[in-house]
N, C-alpha and C positions, 0 to 999 in steps of 0.2 A: 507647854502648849500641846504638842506631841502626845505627852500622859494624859492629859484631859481628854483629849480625842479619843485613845485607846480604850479609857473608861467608859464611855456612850456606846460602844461594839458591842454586841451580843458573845457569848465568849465561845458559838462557833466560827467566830470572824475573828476571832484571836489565832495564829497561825501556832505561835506560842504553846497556848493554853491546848490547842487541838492536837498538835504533835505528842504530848507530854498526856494529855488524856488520852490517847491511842498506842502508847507504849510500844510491844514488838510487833505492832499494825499499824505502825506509824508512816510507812513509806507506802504499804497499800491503801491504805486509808485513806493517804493523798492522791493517788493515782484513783481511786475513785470518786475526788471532790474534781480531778483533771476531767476524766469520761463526763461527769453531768451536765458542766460548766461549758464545756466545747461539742457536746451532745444533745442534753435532755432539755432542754429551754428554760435552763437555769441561772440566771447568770448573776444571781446576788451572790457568790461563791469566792473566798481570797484566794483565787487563781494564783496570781503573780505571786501575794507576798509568802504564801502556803510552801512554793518550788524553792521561793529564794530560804526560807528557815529549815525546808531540809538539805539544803546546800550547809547553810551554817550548823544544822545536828550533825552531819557526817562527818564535817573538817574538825568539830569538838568530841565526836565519837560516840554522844548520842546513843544514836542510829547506827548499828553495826553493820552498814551493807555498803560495798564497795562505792566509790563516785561515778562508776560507769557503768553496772548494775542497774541505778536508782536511775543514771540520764537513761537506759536502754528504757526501764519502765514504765516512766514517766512520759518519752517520746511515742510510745508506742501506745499509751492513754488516749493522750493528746489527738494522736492520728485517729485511731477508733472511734472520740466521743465525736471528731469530725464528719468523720463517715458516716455514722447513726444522724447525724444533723442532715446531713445530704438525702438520706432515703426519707428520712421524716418528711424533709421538703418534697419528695419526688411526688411520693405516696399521697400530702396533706394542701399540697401550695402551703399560701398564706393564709387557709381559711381559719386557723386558732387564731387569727390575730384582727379581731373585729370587734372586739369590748374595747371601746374607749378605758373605763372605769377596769379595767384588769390591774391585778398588781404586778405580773409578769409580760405576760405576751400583750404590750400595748401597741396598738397599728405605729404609735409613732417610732418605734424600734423598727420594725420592721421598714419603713418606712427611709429611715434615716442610715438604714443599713444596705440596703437596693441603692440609694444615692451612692453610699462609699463605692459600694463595689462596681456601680456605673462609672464610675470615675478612674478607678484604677485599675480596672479590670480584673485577671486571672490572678494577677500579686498581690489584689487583697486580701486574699486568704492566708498571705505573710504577713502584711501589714495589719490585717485585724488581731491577728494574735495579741498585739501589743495595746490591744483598744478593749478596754470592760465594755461587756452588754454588747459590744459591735463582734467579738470572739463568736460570742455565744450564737448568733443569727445568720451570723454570713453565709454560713451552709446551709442552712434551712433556702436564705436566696439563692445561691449558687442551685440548690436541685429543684426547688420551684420555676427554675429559668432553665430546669435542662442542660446544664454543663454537661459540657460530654463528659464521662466519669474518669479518663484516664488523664484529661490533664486537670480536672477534678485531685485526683489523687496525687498529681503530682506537687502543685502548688501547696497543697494544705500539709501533706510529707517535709514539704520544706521549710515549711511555718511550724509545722508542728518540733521538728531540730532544733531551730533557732529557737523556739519559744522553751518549752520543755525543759531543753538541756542547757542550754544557755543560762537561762535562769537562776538554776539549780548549778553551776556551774559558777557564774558570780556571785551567790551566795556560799558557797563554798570557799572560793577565793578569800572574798574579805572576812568569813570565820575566822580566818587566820588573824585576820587582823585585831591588835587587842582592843583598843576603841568600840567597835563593832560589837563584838564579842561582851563587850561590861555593859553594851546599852540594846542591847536587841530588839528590845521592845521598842525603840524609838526607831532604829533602823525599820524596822517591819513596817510602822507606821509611814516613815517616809517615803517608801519602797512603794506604798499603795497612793499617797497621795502623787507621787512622780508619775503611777500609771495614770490618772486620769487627767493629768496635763495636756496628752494628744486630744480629750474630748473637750477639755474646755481652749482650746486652742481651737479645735472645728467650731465652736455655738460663737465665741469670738468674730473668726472670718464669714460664719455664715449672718450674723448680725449686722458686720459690715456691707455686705454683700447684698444684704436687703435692704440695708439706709441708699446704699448706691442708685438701686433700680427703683425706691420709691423716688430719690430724687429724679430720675431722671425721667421718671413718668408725669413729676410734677414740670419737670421744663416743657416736655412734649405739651403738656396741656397751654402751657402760657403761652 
């Protein structure tokens, strides 16, 4: 099932396939798929499973550049393409996001991304890290709304650790592991399916959450 899935990817969404076509540009190459993704308002990008396959190039050698090299540059990506999202927002609002019919900037991101970050406030610039398409916009809201820039930079610093290195860090880890290591390709795949568990976990409770208040606007009435 897993293989089947892989084969429908485009093979720049193969983390794989991308690593291995990038050769000794392999770890910056990622670190510039990180800046887009968390910056440029891109966010069809394999963010997640891209960090965790240079986790597992390094621990199989790969990729010849230390484990804490590759977390320093990849964090430091991460934080940057954040920042770039921030001044984007500061400079632009929300005003690229007004084509319904868009294939990237659709109001309903933006949209659906203003709720998160009402909701959780300054930590979801942690918490989005771990959310596709929610990563990519939360800064664009955060400097549309005028965060002040210092705890701006704080929270998304600490998102950007946690995301980054972490990542690249458990992939690393289970490199080790032989399992992992004979099926990569399925890890990878399930590595991306697992990230978007938090967004169909949100459409889930926000489903519920609207059968709730239509029923209880249908009691009001009666």
């Amino acid at each position: 099932m897993l293989l089947q899935i892989a084969m429908l990817l485009p093979n720049w969404m193969d983390p794989e396939f991308l690593l291995n076509w990038l050769g000794d540009w392999a770890l910056w190459g990622t670190a510039a798929v990180v800046f887009i993704e968390c910056g440029l308002l891109f966010p069809i990008l394999p963010g997640d499973s891209l960090l965790f396959a240079v986790g597992l190039f390094i621990a199989a050698g790969t990729i010849g550049v230390p484990l804490w090299l590759a977390c320093v540059i990849l964090t430091v990506s991460a934080f940057l393409g954040n920042v770039s999202g921030y001044y984007i927002g500061r400079a632009l609002g929300t005003s690229l996001f007004r084509n319904p019919d868009a294939k990237f900037l659709k109001p309903k991101y933006i949209a659906q991304t203003h709720e998160f970050f009402e909701r959780y406030g300054p930590r979801a610039l942690v918490l989005a890290r771990f959310v596709p398409i929610v990563r990519t916009f939360i800064t664009v809201v955060a400097g549309a709304g005028r965060m002040d820039p210092r705890k701006f930079f704080l929270w998304t610093g600490i998102g950007a650790v946690l995301w980054a290195s972490g990542i690249t860090l458990l992939g690393h880890a289970l490199g080790k592991v032989k399992f992992i290591h004979e099926h990569l390709e399925s890890a990878l795949i399930l590595l991306v399916l697992i990230s978007l568990v938090p967004m169909l976990v949100e459409y889930l409770l926000a489903r519920r959450r609207a059968r709730k208040n239509s029923m209880g606007e249908g009691e009001m009435r009666v």
